[in-house]
FINU-213129 format. One record per residue (C-alpha): residue number from 0; residue in one letter; x, y, z. Coordinates in nm, 4 decimals, m for minus. Each point is the difference from the previous one (the first is absolute). Example, Ala and Ser with C-alpha at 12.3 -4.5 7.8 and 13.67 -1.06 7.14 Angstrom:
REM FINU-213129
k | r | x | y | z
0 | A | 1.2300 | m0.4500 | 0.7800 .
1 | S | 0.1370 | 0.3440 | m0.0660 .
This chain:
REM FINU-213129
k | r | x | y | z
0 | X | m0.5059 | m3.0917 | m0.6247 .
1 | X | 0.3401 | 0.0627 | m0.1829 .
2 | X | 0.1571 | 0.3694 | m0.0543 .
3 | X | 0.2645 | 0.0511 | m0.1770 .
4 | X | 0.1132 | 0.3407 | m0.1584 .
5 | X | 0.2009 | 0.0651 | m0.3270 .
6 | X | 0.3006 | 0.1109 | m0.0922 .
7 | X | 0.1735 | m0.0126 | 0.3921 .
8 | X | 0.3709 | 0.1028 | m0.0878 .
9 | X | 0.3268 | 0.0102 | 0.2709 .
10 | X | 0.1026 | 0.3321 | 0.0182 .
11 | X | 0.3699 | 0.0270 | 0.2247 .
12 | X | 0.2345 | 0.3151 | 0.0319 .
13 | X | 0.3221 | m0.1116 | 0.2043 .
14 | X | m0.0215 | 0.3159 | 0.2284 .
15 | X | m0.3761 | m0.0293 | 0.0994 .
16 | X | m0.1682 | m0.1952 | 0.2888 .
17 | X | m0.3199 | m0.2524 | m0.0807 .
18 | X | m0.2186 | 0.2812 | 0.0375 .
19 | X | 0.1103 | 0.1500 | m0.3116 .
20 | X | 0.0357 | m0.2795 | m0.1978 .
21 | X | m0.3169 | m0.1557 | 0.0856 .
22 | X | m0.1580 | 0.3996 | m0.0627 .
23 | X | 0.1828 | m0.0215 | m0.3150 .
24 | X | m0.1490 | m0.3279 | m0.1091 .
25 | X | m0.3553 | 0.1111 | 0.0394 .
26 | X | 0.0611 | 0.3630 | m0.2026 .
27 | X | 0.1744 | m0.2278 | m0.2539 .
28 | X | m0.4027 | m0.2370 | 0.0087 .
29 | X | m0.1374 | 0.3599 | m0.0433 .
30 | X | 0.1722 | 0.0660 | m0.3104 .
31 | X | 0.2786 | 0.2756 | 0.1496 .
32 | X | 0.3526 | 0.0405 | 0.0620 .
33 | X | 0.1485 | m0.0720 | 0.3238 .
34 | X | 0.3091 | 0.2510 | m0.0388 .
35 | X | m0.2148 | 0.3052 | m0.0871 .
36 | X | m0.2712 | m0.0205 | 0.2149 .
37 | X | 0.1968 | m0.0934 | 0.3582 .
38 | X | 0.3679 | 0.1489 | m0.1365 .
39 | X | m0.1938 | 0.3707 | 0.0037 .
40 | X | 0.0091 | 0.0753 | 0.3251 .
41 | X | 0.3598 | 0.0450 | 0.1561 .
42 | X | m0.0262 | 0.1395 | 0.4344 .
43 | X | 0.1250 | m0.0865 | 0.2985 .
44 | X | m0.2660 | m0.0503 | 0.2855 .
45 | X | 0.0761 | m0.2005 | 0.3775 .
46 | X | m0.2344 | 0.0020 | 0.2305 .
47 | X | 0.2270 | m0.1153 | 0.3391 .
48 | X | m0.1421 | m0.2740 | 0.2014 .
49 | X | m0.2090 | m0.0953 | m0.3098 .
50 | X | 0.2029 | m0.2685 | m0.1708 .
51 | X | m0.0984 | m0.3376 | m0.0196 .
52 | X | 0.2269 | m0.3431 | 0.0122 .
53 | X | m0.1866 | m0.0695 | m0.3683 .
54 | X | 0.1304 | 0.0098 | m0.3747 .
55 | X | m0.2673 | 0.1906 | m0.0786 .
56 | X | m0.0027 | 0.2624 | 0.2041 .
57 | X | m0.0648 | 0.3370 | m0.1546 .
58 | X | m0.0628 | 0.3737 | 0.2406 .
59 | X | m0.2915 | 0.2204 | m0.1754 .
60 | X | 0.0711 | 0.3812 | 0.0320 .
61 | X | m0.3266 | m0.0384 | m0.1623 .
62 | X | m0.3290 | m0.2086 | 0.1260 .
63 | X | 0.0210 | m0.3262 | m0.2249 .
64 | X | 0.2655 | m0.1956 | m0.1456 .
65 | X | m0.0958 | 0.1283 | m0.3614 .
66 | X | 0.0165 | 0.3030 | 0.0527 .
67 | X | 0.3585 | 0.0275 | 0.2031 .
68 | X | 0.1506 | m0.2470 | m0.2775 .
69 | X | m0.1553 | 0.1140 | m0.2931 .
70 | X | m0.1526 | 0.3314 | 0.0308 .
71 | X | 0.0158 | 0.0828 | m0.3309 .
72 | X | m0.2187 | m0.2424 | m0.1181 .
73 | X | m0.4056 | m0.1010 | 0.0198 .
74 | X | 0.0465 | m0.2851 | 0.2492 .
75 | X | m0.1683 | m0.0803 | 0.3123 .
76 | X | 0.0773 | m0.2741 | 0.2516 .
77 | X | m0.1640 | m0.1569 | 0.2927 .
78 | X | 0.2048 | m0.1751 | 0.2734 .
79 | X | m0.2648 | m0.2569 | 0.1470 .
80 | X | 0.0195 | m0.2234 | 0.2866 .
81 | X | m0.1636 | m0.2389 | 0.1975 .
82 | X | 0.0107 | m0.2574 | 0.2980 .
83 | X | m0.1943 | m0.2556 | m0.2102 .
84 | X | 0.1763 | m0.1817 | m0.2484 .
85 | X | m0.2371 | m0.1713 | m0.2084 .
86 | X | m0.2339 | 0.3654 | 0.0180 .
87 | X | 0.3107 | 0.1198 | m0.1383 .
88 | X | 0.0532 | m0.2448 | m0.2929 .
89 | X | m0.3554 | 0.0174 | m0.0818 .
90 | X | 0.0254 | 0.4119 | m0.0451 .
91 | X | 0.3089 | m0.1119 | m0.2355 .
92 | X | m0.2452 | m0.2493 | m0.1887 .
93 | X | m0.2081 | 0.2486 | m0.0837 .
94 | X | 0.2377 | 0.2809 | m0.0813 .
95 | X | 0.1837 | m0.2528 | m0.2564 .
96 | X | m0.3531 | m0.0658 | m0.0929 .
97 | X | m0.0437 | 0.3492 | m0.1662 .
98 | X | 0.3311 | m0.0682 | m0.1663 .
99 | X | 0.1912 | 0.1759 | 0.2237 .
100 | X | 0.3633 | m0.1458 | 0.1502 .
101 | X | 0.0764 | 0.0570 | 0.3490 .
102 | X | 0.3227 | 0.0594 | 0.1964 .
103 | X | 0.0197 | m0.2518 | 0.3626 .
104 | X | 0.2570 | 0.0868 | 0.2706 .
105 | X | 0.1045 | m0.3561 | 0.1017 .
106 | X | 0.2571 | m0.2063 | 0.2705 .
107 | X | 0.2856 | m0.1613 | m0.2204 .
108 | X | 0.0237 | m0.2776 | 0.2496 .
109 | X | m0.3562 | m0.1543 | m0.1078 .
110 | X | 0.0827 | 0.0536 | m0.4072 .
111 | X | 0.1291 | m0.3165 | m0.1438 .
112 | X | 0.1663 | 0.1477 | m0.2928 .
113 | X | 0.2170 | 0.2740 | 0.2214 .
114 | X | 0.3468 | m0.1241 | 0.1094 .
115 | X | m0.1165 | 0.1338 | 0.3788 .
116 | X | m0.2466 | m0.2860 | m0.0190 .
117 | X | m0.0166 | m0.1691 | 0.3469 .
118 | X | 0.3427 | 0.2004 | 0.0558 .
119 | X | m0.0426 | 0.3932 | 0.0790 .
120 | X | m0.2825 | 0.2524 | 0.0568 .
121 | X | m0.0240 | 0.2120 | m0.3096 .
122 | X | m0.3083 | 0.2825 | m0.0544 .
123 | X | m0.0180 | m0.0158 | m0.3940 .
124 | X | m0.2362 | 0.0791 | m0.2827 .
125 | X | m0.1438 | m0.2017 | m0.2778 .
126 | X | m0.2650 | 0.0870 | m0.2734 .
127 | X | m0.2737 | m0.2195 | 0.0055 .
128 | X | m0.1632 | m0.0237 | m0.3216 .
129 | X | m0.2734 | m0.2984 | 0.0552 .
130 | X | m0.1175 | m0.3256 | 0.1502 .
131 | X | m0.1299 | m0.3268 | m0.0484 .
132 | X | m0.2581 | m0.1315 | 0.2451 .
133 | X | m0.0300 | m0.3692 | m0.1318 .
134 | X | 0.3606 | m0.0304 | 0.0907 .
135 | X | 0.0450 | 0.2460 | 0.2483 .
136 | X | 0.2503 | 0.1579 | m0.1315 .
137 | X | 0.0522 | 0.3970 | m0.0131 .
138 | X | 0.2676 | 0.1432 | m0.2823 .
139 | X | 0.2277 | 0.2152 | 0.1015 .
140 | X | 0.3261 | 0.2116 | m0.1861 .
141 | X | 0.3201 | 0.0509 | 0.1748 .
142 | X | 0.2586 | 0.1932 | m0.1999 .
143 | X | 0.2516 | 0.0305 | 0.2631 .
144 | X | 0.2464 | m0.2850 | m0.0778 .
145 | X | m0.0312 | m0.2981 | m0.0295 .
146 | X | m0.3141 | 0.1475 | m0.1862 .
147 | X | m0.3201 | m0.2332 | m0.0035 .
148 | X | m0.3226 | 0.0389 | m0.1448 .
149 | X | m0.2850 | m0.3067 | 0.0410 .
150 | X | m0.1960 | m0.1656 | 0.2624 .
151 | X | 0.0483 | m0.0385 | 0.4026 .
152 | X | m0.2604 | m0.1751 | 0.1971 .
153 | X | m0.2211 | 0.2200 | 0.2048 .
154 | X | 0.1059 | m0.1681 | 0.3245 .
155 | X | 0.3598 | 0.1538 | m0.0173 .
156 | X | m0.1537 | 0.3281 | m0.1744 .
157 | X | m0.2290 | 0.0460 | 0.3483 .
158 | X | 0.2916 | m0.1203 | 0.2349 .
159 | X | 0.2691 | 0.3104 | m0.1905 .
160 | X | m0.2682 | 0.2099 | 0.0214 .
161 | X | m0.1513 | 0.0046 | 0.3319 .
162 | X | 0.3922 | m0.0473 | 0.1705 .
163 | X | 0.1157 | 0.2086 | 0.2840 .
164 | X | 0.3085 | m0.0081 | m0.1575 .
165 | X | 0.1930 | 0.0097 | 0.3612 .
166 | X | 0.3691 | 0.0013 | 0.0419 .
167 | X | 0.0807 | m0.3678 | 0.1354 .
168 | X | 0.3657 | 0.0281 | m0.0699 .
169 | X | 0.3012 | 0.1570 | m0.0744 .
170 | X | m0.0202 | m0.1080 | m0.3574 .
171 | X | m0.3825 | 0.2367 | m0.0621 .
172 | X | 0.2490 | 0.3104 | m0.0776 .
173 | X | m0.1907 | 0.2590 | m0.2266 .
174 | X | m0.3218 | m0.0841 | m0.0219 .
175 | X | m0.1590 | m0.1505 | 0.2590 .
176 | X | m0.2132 | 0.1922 | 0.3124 .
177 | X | m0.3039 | 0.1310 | m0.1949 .
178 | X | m0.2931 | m0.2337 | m0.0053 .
179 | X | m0.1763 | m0.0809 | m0.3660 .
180 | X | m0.3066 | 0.0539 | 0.1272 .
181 | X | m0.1599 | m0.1163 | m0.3361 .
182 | X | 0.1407 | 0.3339 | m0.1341 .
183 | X | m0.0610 | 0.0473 | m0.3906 .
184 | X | 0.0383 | 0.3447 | m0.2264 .
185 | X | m0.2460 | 0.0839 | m0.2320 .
186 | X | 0.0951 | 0.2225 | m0.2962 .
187 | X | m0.2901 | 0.2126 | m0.2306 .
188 | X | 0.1960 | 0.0705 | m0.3334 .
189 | X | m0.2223 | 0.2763 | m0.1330 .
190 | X | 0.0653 | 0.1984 | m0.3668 .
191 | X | 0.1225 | 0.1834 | m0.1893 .
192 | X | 0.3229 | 0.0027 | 0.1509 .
193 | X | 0.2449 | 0.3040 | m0.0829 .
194 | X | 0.1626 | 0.0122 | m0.3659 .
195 | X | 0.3617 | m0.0027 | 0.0083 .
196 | X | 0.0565 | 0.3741 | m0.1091 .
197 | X | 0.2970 | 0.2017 | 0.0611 .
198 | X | m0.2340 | 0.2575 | 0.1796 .
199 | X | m0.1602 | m0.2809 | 0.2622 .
200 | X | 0.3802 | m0.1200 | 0.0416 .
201 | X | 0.1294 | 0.3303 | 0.1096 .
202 | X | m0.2813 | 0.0431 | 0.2310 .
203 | X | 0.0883 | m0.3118 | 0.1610 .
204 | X | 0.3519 | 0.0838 | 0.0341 .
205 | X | m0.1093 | 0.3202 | 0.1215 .
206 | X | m0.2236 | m0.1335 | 0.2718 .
207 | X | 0.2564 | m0.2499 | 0.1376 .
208 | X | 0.2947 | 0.2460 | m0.0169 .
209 | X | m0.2362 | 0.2124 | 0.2786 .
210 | X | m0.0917 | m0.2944 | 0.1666 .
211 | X | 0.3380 | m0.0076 | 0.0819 .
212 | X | 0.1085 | 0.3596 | 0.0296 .
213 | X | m0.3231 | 0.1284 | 0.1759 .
214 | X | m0.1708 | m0.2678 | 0.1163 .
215 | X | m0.3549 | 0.0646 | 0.2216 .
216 | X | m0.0314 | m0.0195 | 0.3726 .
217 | X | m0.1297 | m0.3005 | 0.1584 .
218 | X | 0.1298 | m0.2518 | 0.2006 .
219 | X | 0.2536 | m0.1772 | m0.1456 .
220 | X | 0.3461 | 0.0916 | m0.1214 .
221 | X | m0.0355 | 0.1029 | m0.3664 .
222 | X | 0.2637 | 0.1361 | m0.3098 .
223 | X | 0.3415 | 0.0590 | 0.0065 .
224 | X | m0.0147 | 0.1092 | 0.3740 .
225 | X | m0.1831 | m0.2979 | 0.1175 .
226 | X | 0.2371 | m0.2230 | m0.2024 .
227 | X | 0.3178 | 0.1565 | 0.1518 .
228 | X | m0.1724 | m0.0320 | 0.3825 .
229 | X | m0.1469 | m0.3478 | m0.0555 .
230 | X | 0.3917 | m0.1198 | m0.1437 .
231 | X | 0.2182 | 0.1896 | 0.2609 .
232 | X | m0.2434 | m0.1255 | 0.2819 .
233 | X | 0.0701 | m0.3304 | m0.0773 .
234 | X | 0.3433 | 0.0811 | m0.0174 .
235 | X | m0.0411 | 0.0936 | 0.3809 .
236 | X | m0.2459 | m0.2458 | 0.1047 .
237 | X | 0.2458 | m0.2635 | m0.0709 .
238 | X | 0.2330 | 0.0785 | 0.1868 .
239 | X | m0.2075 | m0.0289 | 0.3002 .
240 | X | m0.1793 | m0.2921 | 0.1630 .
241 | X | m0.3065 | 0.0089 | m0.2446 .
242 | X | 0.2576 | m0.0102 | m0.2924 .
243 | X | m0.1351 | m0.3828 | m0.1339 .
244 | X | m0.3476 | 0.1451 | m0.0274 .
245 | X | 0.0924 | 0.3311 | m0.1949 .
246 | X | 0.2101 | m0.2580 | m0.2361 .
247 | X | m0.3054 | m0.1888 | m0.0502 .
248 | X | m0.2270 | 0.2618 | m0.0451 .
249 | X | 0.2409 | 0.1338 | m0.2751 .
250 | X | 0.0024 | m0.3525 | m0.1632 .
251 | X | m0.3582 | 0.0429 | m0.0752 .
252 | X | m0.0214 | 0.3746 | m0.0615 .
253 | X | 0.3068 | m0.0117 | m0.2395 .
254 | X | m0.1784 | m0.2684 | m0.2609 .
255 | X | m0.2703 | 0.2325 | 0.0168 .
256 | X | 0.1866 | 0.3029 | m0.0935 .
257 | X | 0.2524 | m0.2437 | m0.2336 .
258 | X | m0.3256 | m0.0838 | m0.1686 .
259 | X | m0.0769 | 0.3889 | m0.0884 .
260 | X | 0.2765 | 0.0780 | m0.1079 .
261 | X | 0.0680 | m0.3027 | m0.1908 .
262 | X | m0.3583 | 0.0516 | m0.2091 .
263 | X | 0.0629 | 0.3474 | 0.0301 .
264 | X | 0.3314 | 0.0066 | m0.2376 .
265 | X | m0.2018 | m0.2576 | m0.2500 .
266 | X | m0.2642 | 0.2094 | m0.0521 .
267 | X | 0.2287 | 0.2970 | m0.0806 .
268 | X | 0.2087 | m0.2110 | m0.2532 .
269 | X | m0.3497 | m0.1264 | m0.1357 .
270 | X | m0.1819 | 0.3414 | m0.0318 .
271 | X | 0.3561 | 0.1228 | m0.1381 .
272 | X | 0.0092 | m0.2842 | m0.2456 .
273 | X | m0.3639 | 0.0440 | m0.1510 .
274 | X | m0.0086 | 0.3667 | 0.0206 .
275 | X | 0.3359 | 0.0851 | m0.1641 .
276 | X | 0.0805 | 0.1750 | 0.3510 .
277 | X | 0.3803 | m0.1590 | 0.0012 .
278 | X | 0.0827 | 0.1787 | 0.3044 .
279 | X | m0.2750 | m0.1662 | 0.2097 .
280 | X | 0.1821 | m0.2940 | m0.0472 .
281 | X | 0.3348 | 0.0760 | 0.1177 .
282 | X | m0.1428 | 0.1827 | 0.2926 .
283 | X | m0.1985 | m0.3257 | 0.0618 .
284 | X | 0.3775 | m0.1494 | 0.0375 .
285 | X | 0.0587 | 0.1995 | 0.2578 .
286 | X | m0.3237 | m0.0987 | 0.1936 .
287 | X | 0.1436 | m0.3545 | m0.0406 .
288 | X | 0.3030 | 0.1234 | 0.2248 .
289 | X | m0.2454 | 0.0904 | 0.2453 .
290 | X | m0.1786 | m0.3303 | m0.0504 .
291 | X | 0.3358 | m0.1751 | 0.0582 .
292 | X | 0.0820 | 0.1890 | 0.3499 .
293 | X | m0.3075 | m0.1033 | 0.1121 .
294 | X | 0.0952 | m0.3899 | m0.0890 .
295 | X | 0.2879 | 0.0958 | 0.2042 .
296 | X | m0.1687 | 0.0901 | 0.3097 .
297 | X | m0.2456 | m0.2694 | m0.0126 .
298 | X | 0.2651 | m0.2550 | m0.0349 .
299 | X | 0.1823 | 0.1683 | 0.2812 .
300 | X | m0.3665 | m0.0110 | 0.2123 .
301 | X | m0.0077 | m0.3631 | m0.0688 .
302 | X | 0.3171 | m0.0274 | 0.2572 .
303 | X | m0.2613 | 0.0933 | 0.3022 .
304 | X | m0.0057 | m0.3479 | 0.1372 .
305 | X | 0.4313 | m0.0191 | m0.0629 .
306 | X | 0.2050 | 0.0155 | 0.3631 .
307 | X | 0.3043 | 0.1318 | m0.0041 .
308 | X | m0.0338 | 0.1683 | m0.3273 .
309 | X | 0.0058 | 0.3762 | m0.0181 .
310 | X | m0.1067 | 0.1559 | m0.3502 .
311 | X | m0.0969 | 0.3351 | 0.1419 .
312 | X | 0.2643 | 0.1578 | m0.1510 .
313 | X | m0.0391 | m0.1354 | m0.3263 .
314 | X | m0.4033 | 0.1063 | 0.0309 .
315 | X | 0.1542 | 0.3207 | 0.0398 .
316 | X | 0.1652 | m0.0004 | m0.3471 .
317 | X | m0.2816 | m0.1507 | m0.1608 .
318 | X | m0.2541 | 0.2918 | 0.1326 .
319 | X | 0.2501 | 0.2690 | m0.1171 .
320 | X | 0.0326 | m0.1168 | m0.3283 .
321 | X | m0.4172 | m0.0501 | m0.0307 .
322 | X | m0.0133 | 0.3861 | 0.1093 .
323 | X | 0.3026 | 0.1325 | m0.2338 .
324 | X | m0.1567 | m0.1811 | m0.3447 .
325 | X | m0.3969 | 0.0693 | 0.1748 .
326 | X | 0.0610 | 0.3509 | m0.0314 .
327 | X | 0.1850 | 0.0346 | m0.3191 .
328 | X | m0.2596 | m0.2122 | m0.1846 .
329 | X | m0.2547 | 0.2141 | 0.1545 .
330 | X | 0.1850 | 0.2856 | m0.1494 .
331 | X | 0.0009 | m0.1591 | m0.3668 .
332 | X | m0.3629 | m0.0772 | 0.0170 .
333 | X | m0.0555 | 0.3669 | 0.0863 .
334 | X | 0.2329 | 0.0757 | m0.2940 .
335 | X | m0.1613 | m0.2023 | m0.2435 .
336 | X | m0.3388 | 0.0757 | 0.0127 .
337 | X | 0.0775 | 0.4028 | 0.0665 .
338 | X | 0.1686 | m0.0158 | m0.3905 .
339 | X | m0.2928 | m0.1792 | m0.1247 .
340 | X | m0.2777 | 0.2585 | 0.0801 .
């Protein structure tokens, strides 16, 4: 049997993590734009003790994926998992069978197109969008560069997917320590989604600005107040003898929080663009700012594993620059959709 779905496109931002590209690729097979459907939402959300060493990792203030990254929007998603490999590629089978792609966690080290081949531990995601059992081959898109879309054999598809992905060395930096465990994410793209209407955009900005400003109680560290505690905690923790781990937590929660922001201020300039709402799109610039901080810090958490290096002070100056421009964008969304009602 041979499945093979039609049109599979790359879809890459340069501030997002596979996880969004690899989303963004199958909204793009479902006929709808990446920027507007996971650029709407715009919070902050940590859950301590709840990171994990992957690119993909994402917290959920709310109970799925779907509906903490794109709550504005009818999509549902399914994180499955399994100790059986070939149980697992047979579930795939038969979800690309109803024409349906799929999203597979994998082990970089296993992936012969990946420049960690043989080298480095990586958790990554590809869309896998069909297979070809006289040749034993399964298809698989990878827009995270160097991009690749076409066959791998099944034999290094099983061996990515059911890795423990240890840490063997010092060279497994970010994203080793989480096994695969034959992990794939399953995403439901219902209709109709939401037109793009000046009224629907306001009440997204409105819902995100008291996300921020008031956000709920529960257990993680939410809005403005969570941000400021989650930054200036790091800002102590690394100072002390945990300081390597805080650093490398931040790596990971910064690209999530870079990736927001980042598809945060294109959907404002986008929305602003189509509906003749100009001043969307320079307050979308100033979400860019944010977006940039946030590069900052993550670059800055990337100098966990560095001896003899200290960058806490210049983490410092990063997370009072994300809170100065944070707030005053916060105040200009307020602003703008206050003189449009």
């Amino acid at each position: 049997m041979r499945v093979e779905l039609s049109p599979i496109s790359f879809w890459f931002h340069d501030l997002c993590s596979c996880l969004h590209d690899c989303i963004g690729t199958v909204l793009l097979y479902y006929n709808q734009d990446p920027i507007l459907t996971m650029g709407a939402a715009w919070e902050f959300y940590h859950q301590p003790n709840d990171v994990t060493r992957e690119e993909f990792y994402y917290p959920s203030p709310r109970p799925t994926l779907a509906e903490s990254m794109m709550p504005f929007h009818p999509i549902a998603s399914t994180w499955h998992r399994s100790d059986d490999g070939e149980a697992a590629l047979a579930d795939l089978k038969a979800v690309l069978a109803r024409g349906e792609p799929a999203i597979i966690a994998e082990d970089n080290f296993y992936i012969p197109f990946r420049p960690a081949f043989g080298d480095v531990h990586a958790a990554h995601l590809l869309v896998m969008y069909g297979f070809d059992e006289a040749t034993d081959d399964v298809f698989v898109l990878d827009s995270t560069p160097p991009i690749y879309k076409g066959p791998i054999k099944v034999s290094d598809f099983l061996a990515a997917r059911s890795s423990d992905n240890r840490i063997e060395g010092e060279r497994d930096f970010f994203f080793a320590g989480a096994p695969i465990a034959n992990r794939w994410l399953q995403l439901e793209v219902n209709t109709p989604f939401p037109e793009l209407t000046r009224e629907w955009v306001a009440e997204v900005i409105a819902t995100n600005v008291r996300r921020f400003r008031e956000p709920g109680a529960g257990p993680g560290m939410a809005g403005m107040a969570g941000l400021a505690a989650y930054l200036h905690g790091v800002c102590e923790r690394a100072l002390g003898p945990e300081g390597g781990r805080a650093l490398d937590e931040m790596y990971t929660v910064s690209w999530v929080a870079q990736a927001a922001a980042g598809l945060h201020a294109d959907f404002l300039m986008e929305a602003g663009r189509r509906l003749n709402w100009y001043e969307l799109a320079e307050i979308g610039r100033h979400v860019a700012l944010v977006a940039n901080s946030w590069t900052g810090l993550r670059m800055l958490g990337s100098h966990s594993f560095s001896e003899g290096l200290n960058v806490v002070d210049q983490v410092a100056l990063r997370t009072a620059q994300l809170l100065l421009e944070q707030e005053k964008t916060l105040d200009l969304l307020e602003r703008a959709i206050r003189l449009r009602s």
